[in-house]
N, CA and C of each residue as an Amber inpcrd file, in Angstrom:
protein
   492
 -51.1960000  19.3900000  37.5870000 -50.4790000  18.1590000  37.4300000
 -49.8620000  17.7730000  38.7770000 -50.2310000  16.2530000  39.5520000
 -49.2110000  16.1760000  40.5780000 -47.9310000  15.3840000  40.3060000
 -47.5390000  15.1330000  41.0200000 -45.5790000  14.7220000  40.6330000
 -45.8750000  13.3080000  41.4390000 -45.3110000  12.6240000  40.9390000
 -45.2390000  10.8590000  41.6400000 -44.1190000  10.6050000  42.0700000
 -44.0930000   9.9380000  43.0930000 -42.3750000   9.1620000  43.7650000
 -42.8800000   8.1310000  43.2120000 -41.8770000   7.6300000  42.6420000
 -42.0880000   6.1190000  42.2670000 -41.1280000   4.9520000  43.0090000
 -41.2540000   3.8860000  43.2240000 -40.9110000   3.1060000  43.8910000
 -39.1400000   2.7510000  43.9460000 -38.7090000   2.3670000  45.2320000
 -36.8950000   2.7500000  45.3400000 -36.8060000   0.9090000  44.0820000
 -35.4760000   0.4580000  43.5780000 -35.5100000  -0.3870000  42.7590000
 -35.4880000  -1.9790000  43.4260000 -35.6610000  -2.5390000  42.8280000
 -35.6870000  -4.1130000  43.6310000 -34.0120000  -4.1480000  43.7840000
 -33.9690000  -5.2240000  44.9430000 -32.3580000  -5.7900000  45.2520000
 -31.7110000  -6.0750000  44.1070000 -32.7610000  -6.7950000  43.3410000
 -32.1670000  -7.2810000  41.8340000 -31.6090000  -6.4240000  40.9170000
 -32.3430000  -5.2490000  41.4390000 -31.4880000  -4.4590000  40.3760000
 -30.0840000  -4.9810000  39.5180000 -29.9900000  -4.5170000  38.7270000
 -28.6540000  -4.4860000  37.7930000 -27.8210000  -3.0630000  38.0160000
 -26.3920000  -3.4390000  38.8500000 -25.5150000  -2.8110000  38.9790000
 -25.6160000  -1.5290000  37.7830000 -25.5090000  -0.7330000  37.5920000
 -25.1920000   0.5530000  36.8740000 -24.3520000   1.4040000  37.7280000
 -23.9570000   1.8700000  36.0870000 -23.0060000   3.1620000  36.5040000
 -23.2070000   4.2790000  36.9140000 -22.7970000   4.6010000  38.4070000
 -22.8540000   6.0560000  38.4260000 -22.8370000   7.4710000  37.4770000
 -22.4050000   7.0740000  36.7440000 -22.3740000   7.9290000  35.3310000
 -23.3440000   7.6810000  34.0760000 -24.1990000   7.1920000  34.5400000
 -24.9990000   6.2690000  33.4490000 -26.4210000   7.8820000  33.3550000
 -27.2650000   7.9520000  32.4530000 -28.6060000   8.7950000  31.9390000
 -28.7700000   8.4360000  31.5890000 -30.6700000   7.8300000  31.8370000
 -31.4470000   7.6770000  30.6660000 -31.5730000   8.8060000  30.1070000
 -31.6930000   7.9450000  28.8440000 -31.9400000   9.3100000  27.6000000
 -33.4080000   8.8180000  26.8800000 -34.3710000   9.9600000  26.7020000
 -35.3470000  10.0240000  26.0550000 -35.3360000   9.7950000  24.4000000
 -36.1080000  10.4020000  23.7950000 -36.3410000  10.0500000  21.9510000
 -36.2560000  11.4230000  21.5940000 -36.3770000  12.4680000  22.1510000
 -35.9010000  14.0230000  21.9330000 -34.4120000  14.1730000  21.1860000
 -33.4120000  14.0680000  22.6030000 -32.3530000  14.2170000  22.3040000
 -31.3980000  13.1000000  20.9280000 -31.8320000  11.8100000  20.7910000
 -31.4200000  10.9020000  19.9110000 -32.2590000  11.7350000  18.6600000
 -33.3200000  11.8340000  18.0580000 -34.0820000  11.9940000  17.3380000
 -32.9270000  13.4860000  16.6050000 -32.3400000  14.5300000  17.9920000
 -31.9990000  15.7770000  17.5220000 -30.3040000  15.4770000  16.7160000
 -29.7290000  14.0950000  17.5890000 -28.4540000  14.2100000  17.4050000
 -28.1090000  13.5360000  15.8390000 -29.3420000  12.6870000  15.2460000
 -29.0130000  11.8310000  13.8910000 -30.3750000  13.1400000  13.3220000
 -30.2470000  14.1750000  13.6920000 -31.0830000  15.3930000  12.2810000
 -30.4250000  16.5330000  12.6820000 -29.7880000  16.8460000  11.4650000
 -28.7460000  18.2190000  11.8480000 -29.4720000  19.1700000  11.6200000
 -30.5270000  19.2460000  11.2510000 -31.7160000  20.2270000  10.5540000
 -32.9060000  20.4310000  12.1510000 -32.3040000  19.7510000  13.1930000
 -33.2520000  19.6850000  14.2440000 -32.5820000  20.8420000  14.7630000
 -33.6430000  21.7520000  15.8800000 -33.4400000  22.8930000  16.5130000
 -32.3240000  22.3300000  17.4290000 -32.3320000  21.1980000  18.0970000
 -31.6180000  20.4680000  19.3710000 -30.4520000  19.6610000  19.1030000
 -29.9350000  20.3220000  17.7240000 -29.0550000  18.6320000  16.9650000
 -27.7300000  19.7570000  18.2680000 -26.8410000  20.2450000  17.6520000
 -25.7450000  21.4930000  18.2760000 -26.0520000  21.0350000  19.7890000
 -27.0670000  21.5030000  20.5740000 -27.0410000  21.4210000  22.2720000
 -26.7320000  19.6940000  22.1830000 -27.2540000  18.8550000  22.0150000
 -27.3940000  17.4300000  22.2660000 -25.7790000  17.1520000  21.8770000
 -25.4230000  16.8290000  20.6090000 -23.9550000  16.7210000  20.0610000
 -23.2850000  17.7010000  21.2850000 -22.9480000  18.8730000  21.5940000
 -22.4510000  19.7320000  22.4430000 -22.2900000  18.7900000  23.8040000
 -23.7880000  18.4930000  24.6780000 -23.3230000  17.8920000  25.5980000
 -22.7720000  16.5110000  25.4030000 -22.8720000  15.8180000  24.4670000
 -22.7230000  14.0550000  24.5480000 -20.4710000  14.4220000  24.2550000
 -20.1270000  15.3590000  23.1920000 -19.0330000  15.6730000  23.2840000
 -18.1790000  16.0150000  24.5800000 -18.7410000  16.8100000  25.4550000
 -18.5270000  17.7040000  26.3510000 -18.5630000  15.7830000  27.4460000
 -19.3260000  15.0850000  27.4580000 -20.0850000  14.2400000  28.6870000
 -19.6070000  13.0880000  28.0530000 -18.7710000  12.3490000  27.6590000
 -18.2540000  11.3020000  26.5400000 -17.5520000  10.0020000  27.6070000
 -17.8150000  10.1800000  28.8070000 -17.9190000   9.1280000  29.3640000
 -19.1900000   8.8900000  30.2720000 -20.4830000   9.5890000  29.7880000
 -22.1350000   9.1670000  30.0850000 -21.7600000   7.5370000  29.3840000
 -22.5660000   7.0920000  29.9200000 -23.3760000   5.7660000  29.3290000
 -24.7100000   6.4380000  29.4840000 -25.3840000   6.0680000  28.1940000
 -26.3230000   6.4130000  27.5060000 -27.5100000   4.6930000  28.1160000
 -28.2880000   5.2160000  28.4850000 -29.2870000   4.0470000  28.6610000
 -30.9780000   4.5090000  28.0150000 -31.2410000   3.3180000  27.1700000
 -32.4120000   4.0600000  26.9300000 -33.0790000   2.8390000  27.1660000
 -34.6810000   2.6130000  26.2300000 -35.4330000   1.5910000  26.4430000
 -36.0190000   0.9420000  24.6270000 -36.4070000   0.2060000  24.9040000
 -37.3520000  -0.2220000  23.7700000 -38.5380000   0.4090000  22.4910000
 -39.0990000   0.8120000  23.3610000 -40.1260000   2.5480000  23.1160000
 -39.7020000   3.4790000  22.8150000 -38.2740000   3.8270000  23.4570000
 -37.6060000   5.0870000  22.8890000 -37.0140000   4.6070000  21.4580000
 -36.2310000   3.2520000  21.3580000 -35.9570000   3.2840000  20.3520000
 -37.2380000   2.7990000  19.2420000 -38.0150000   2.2390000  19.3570000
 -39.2410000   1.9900000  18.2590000 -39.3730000   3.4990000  17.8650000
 -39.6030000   4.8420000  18.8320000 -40.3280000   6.1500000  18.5370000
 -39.0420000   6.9940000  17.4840000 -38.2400000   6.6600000  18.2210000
 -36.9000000   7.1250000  17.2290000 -36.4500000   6.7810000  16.0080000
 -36.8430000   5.0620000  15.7550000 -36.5440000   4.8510000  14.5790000
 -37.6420000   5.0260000  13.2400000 -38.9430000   5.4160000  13.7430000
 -40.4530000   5.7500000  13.2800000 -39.8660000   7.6560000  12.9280000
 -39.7650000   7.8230000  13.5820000 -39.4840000   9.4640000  13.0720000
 -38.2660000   9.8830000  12.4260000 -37.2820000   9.4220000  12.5840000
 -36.1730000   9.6480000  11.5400000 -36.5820000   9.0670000  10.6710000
 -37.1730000   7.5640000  10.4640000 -37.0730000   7.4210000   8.7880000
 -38.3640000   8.2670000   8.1190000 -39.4770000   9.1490000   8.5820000
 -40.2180000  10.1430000   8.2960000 -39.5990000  11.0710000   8.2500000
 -39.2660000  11.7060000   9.5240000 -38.4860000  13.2280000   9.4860000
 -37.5200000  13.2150000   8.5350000 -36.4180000  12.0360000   8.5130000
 -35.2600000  12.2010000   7.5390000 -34.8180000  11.1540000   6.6230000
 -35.3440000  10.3640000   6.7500000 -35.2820000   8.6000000   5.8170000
 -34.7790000   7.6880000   6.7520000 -34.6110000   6.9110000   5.8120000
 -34.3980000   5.3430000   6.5020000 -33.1850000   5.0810000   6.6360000
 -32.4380000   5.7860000   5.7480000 -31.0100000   5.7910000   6.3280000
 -30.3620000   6.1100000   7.7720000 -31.0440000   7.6130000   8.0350000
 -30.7870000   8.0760000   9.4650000 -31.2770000   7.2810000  10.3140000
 -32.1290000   6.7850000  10.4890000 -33.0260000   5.1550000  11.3220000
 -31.8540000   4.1950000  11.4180000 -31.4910000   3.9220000  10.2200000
 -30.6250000   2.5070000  10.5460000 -28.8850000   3.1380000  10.5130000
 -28.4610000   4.1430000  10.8610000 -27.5300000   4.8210000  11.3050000
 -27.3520000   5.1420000  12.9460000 -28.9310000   5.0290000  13.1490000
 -28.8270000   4.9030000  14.9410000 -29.1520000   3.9820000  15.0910000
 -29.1140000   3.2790000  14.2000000 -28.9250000   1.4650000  14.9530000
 -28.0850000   1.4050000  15.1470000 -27.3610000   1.6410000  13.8680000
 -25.3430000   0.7440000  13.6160000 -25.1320000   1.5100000  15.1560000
 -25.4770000   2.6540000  15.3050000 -24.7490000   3.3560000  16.3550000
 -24.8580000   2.9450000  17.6830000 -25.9000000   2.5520000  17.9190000
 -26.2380000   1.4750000  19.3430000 -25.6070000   0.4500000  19.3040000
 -25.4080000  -0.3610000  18.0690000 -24.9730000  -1.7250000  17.8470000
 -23.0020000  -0.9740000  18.0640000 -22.9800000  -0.3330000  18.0570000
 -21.3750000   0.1390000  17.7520000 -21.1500000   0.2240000  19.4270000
 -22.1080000   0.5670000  20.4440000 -21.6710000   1.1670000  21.4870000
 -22.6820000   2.3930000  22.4020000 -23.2120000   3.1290000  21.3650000
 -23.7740000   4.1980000  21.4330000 -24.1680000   4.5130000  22.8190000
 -25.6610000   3.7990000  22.6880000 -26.4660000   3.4120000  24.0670000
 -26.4550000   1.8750000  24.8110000 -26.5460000   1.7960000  25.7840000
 -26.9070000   0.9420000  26.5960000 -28.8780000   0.4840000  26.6060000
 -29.2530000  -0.6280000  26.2440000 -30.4790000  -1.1470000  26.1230000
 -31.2200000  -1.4660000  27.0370000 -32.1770000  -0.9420000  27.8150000
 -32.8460000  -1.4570000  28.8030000 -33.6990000  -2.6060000  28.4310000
 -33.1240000  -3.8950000  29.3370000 -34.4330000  -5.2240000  28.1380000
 -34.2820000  -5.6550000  30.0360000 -35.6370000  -5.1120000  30.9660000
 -35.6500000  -5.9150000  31.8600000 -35.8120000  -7.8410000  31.8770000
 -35.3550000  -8.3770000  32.6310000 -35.2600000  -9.8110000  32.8620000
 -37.0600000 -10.3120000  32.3860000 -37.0150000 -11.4820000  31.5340000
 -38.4000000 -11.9000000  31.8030000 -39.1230000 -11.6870000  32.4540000
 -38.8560000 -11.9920000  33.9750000 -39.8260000 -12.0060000  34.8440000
 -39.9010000 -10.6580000  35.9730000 -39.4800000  -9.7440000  35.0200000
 -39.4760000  -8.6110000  35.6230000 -40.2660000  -7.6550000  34.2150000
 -40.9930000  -8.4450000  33.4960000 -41.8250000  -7.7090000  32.6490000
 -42.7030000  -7.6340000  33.0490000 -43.5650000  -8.2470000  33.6030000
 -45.0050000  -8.1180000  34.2670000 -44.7290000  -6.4890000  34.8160000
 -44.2580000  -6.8790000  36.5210000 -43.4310000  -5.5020000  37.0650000
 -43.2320000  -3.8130000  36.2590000 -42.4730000  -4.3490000  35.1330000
 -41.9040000  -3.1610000  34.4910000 -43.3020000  -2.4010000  33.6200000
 -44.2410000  -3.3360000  33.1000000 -45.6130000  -3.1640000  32.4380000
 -46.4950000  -2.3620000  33.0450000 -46.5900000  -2.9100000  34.3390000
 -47.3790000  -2.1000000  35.3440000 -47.0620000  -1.1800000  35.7290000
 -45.8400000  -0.4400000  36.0790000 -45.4290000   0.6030000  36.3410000
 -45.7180000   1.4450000  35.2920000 -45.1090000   1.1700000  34.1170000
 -45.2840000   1.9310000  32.8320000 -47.2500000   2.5360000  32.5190000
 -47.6170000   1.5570000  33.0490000 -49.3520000   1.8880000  32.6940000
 -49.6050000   2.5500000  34.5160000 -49.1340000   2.5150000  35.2950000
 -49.3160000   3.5180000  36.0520000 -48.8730000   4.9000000  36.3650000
 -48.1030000   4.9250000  35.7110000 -47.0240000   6.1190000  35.6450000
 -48.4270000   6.9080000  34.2870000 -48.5780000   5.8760000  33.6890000
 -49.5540000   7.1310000  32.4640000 -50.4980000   6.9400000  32.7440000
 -51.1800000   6.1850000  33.8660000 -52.5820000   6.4230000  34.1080000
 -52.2800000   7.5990000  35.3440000 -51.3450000   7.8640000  36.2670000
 -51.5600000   8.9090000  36.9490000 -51.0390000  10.3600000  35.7420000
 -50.2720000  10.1940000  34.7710000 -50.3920000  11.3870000  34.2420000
 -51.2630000  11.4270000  32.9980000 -52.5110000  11.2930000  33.3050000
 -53.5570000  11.0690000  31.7950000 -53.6340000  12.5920000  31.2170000
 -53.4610000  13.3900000  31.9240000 -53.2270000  15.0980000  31.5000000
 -52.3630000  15.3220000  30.5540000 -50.8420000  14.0540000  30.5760000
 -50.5140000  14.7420000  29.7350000 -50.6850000  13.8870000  28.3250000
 -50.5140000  14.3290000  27.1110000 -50.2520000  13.4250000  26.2200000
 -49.8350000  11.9400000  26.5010000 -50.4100000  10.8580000  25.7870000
 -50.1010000   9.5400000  26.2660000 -48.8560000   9.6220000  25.5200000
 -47.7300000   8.7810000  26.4200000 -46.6440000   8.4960000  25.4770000
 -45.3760000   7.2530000  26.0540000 -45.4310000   6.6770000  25.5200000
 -45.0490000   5.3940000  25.8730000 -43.5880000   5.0980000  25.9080000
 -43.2390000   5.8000000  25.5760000 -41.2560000   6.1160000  25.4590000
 -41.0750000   6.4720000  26.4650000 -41.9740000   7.8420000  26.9810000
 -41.6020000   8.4940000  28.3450000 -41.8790000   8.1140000  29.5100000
 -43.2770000   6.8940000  29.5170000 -43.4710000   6.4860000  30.4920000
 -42.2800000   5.5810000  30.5190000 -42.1160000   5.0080000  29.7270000
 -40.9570000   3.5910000  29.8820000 -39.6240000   4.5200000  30.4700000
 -39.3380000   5.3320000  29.7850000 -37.8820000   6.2280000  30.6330000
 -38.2760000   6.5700000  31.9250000 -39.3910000   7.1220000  32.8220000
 -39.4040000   7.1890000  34.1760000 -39.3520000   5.5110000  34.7550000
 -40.2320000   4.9820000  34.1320000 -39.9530000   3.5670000  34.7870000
 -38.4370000   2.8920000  34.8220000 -37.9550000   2.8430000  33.9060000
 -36.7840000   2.7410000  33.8610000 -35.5090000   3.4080000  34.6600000
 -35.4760000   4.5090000  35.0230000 -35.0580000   5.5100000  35.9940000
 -35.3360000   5.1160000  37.2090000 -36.9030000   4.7300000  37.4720000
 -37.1270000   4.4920000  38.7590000 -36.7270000   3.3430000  39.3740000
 -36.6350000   2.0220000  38.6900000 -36.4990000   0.7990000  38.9310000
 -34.9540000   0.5220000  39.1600000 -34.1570000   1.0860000  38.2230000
 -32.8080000   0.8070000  38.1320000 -31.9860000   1.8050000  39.2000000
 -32.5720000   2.9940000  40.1450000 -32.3310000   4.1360000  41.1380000
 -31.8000000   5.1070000  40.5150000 -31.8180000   5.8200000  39.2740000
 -31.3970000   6.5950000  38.3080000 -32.4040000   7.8380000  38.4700000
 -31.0540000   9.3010000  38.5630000 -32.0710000  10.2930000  38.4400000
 -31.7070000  11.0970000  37.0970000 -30.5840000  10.9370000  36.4280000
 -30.5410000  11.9170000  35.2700000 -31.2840000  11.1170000  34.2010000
 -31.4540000  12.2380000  33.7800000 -32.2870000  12.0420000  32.3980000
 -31.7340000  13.0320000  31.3550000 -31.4490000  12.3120000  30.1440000
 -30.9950000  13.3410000  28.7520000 -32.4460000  13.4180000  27.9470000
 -32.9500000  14.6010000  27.7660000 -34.0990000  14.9700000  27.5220000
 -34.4020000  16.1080000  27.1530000 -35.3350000  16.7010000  26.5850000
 -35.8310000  18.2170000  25.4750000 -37.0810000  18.8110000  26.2790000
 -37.6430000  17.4490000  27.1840000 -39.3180000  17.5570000  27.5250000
 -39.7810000  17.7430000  28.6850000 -40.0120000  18.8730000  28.7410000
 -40.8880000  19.2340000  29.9860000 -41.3390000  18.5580000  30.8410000
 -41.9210000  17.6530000  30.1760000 -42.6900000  16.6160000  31.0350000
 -42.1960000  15.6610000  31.9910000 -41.0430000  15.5470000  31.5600000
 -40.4370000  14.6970000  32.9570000 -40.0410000  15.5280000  34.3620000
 -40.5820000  17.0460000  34.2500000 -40.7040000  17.9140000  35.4190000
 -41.2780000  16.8990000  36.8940000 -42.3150000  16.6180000  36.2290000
 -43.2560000  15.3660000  36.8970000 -43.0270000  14.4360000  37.8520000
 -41.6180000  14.0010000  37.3240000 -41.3660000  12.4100000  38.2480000
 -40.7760000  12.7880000  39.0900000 -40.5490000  12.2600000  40.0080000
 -39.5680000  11.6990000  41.1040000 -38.9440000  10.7610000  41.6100000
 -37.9140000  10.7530000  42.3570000 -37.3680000   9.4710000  42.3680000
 -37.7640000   9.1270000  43.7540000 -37.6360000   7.7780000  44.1520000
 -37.8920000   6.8570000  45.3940000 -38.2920000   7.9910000  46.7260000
 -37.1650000   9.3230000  46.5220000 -36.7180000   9.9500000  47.9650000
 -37.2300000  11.3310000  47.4760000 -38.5450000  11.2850000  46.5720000
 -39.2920000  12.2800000  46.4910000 -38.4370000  13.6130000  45.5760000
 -37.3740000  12.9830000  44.8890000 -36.6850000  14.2700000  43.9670000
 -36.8450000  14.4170000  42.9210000 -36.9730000  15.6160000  42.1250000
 -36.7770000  15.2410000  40.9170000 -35.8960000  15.1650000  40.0700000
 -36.2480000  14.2800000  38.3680000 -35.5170000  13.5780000  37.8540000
 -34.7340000  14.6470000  37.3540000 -33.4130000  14.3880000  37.2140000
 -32.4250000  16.2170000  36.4050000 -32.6680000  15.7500000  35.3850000
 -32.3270000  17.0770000  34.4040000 -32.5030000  17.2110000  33.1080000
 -31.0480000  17.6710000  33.0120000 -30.3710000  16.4610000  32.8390000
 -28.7490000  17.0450000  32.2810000 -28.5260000  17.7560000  31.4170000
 -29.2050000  18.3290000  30.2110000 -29.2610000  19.1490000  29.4350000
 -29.5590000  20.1830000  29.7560000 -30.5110000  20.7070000  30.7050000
 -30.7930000  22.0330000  31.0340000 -30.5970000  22.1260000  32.4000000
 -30.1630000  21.3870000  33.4740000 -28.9680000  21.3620000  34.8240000
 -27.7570000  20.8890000  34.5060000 -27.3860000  20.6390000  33.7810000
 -26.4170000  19.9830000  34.3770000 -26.2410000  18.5080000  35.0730000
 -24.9990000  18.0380000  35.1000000 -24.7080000  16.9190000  36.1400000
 -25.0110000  16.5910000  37.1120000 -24.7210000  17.9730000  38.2220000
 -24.7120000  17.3860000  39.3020000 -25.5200000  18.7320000  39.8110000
């Protein structure tokens, strides 16, 4: 497998917080199923880390709300809605005309990793990371071993590094 730098973010960027992680569909998926191996570590750090801003994307939430109402019903699905809608996470919805942009990255990011499983949440969380200059990531998955950011680093896994 090789590892990609992906591109530093446009000027346009949108201000974010230094304290801000994207978060994957792992850790959400573990924190609304108490029956998940990852519910305890995830709850543990978001308690422990309670001034993160949580940023996710579109994909993460479509994949999240598809498997809780399977894994656990439809209740737990629309319980991490109310919970986004309450505050929870922060929504990545790039600008119109920064969809083209954000599309292409996302289908290049998984056409250079065709090795691994296709998956469209995760490509959208490196893209998202990369565009906005973000290196933490709240995450369960290996697979974001992979990315890098602009200056050739890789993305942390605040869950299994740490912060800083």
């Amino acid at each position: 497998m090789t590892r990609r730098e992906v591109k530093a973010p446009p000027a346009s960027a949108l201000a974010i917080s230094p304290r801000c992680v994207v978060v994957d569909s792992g850790p959400l998926l573990a924190l609304f199923n108490s029956a998940d191996h990852w519910h305890a570590s995830v709850l543990g750090w978001l308690q422990a880390n309670a001034q993160i801003t949580l940023l996710t994307t579109w994909p993460v939430l479509t994949e999240v709300c598809a498997l809780l109402a399977r894994r656990v019903g439809n209740a737990a699905a629309l319980d991490f809605l109310r919970w986004g809608q309450r505050g929870g996470f922060t929504l990545d919805a790039p600008a119109l005309e920064a969809l083209p942009d954000a599309l292409a990255q996302v289908l290049l990011i998984s056409e250079r990793f065709h090795d691994l499983p296709f998956d469209l949440a995760d490509a959208s969380v490196a893209e998202a990371a990369a565009r906005l200059g973000l290196r933490h990531v709240l995450t369960i998955d290996s697979d974001f071993d992979v990315y890098r950011d602009a200056q050739g680093r890789a993305l942390r896994h605040v869950l299994r590094d740490g912060w800083l």
